[in-house]
C-alpha positions in Angstrom: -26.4 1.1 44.0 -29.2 2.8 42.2 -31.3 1.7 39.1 -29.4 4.7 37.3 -26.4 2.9 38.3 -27.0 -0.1 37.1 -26.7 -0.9 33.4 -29.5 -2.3 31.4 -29.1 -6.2 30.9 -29.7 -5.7 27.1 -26.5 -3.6 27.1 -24.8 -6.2 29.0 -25.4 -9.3 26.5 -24.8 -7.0 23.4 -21.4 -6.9 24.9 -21.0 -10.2 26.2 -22.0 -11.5 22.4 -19.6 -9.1 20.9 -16.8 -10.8 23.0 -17.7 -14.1 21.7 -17.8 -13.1 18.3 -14.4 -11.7 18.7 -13.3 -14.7 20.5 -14.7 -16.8 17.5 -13.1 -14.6 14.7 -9.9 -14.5 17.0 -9.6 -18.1 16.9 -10.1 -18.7 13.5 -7.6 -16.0 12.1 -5.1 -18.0 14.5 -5.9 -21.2 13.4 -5.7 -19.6 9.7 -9.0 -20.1 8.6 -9.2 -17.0 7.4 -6.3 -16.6 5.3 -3.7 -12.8 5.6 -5.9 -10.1 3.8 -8.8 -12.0 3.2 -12.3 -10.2 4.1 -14.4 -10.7 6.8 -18.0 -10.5 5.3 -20.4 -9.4 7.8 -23.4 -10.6 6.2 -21.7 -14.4 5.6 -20.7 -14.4 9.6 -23.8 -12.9 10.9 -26.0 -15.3 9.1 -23.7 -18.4 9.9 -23.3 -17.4 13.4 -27.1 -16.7 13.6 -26.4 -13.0 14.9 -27.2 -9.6 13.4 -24.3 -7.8 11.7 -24.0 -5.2 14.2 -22.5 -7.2 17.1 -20.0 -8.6 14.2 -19.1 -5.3 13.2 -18.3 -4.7 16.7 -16.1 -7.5 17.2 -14.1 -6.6 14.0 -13.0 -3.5 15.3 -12.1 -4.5 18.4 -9.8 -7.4 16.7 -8.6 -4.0 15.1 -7.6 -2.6 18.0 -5.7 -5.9 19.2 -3.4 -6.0 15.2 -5.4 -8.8 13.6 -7.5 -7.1 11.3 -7.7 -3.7 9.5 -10.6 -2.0 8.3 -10.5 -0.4 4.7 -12.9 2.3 4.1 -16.2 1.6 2.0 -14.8 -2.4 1.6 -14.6 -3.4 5.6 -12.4 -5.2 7.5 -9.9 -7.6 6.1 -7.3 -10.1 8.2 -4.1 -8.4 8.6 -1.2 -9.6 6.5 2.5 -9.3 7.9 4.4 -6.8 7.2 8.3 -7.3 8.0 8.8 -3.5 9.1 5.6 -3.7 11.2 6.5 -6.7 12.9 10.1 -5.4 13.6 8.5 -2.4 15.3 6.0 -5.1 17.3 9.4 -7.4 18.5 11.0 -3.8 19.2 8.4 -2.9 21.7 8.4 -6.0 23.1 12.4 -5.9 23.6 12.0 -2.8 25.6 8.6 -3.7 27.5 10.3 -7.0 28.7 14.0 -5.5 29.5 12.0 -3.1 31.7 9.9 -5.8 33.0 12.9 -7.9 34.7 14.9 -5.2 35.2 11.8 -4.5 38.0 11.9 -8.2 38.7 15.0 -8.0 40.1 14.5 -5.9 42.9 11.3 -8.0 43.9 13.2 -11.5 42.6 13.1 -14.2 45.6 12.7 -18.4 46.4 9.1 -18.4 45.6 9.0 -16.3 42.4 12.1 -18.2 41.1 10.6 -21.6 41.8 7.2 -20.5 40.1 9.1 -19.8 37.1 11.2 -23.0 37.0 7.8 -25.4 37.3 7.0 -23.3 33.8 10.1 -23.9 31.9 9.6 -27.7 33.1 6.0 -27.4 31.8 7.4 -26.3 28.2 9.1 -28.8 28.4 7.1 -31.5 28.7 4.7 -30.0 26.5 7.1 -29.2 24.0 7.5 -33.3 23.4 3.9 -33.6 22.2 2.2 -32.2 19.1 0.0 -29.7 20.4 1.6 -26.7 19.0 -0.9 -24.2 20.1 -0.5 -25.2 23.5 3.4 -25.0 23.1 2.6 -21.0 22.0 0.3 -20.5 25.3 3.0 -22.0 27.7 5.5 -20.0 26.3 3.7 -16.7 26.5 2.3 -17.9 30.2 6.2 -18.0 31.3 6.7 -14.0 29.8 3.0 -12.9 31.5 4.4 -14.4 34.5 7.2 -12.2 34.6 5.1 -8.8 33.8 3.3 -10.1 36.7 5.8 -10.9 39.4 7.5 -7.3 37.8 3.9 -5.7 39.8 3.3 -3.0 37.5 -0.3 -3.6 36.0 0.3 -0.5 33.2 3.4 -2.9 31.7 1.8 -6.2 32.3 -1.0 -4.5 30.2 1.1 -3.4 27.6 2.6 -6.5 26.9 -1.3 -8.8 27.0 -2.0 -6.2 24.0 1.1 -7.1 22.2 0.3 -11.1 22.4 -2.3 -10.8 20.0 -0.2 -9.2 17.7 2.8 -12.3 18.5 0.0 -15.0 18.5 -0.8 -13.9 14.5 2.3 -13.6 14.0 3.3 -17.1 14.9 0.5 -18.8 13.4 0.8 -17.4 10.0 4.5 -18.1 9.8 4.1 -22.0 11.2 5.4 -24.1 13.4 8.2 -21.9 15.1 9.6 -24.1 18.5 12.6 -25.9 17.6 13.6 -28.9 19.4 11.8 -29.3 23.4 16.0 -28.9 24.5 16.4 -25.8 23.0 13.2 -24.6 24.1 14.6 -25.3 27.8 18.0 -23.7 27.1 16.9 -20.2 25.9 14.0 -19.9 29.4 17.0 -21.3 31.5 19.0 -18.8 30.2 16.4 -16.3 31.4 16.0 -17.7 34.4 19.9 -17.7 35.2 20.0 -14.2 34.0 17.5 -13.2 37.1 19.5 -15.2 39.8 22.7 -13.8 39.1 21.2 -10.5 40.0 23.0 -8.6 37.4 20.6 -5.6 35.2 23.2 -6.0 32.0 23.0 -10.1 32.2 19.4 -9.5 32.4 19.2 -7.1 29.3 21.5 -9.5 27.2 19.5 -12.7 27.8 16.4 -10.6 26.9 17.8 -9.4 23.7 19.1 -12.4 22.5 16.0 -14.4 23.6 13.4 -12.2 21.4 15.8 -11.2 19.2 16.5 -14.8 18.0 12.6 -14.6 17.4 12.5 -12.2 15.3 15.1 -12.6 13.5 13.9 -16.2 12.6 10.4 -14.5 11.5 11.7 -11.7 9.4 13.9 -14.6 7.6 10.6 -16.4 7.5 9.1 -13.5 5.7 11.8 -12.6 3.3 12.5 -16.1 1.8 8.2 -16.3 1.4 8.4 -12.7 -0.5 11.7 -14.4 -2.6 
């Protein structure tokens, strides 16, 4: 490769600081430290961070691009609050993404993808007897990225890691969300049975019940907090 090729290390650290930054604002809109709609002040999280604004400024909008913050001309960027009709349209597209995503699964379904995903749902579930919710969250979203990725098409599997910024928000600004570890198991068993049987409409039906009891229980969530 040529030295025209290449490109210059300073552009290479701008980004890799930029990701950082983003990873750092990332994890404390999840951990709601910054609060739905408050701003992001450049100056404050340059200066506390010990970087210029520019690679902040950067970071924000990509955050943009993932749903977690929105940028409001001449004021900047500010953490985005839930809307019930946007988040209806997010659990929508994930519906459809993950009823096309098994629905490939099952032509590729065999011994060793169905034992990968049973060790996950046993995972859950021992995690789900502990306290560490975050983890609970991460576990449960490992089991869905596992089947975008067993479902081989990298265009979906894509579609879905942009969404899971969206359903991590969405999760931590509405609480503690996994019920009891048991009925954690049942509703991924229920999955998982829907893929042995081999049948598209069993499939479809766990899928939409699965998610759907999600977002059903977050658009309550959101109603009873707006009452």
């Amino acid at each position: 490769m040529s030295n025209s090729d290449t490109l210059p290390s300073a552009f290479i650290a701008q980004r890799n600081l930029v990701d950082q930054v983003a990873d750092y604002l990332t994890e404390a809109i999840l951990s709601s430290r910054f609060a739905p709609g408050a701003r992001l002040s450049e100056v404050a999280l340059a200066t506390e961070l010990g970087v210029s604004r520019a690679p902040v400024r950067e970071a924000a909008r990509l955050l943009e691009s993932r749903g977690l913050v929105v940028s409001r001309p001449r004021r900047g960027f500010f953490v985005r609050s839930l809307d019930p009709r946007e988040l209806e349209g997010v659990f929508d597209l994930r519906i459809g993404l993950e009823r096309h995503a098994f629905d490939r699964l099952l032509g590729r379904f065999d011994a060793t993808i169905e034992a990968r995903l049973r060790r996950q749902i046993e995972l859950m579930c021992e995690v789900a007897q502990g306290s560490d919710d975050g983890r609970k969250i991460e576990e449960d979203l490992t089991f869905h990225r596992m089947v975008f990725e067993f479902a081989d098409n990298p265009r979906l599997l894509r579609a879905f890691e942009d969404l899971t910024f969206e359903m991590r928000l969405c999760i931590a600004l509405i609480g503690k969300t996994h019920a009891e570890p048991a009925t954690i198991a049942t509703s991924h068993w229920l999955l998982l049975e829907a893929l042995q049987s081999g049948e598209a409409d069993r499939c479809r039906a766990a899928v939409d019940y699965h998610l759907g009891v999600a977002r059903d229980s977050v658009l309550a969530h959101l109603s009873d907090d707006a009452g």
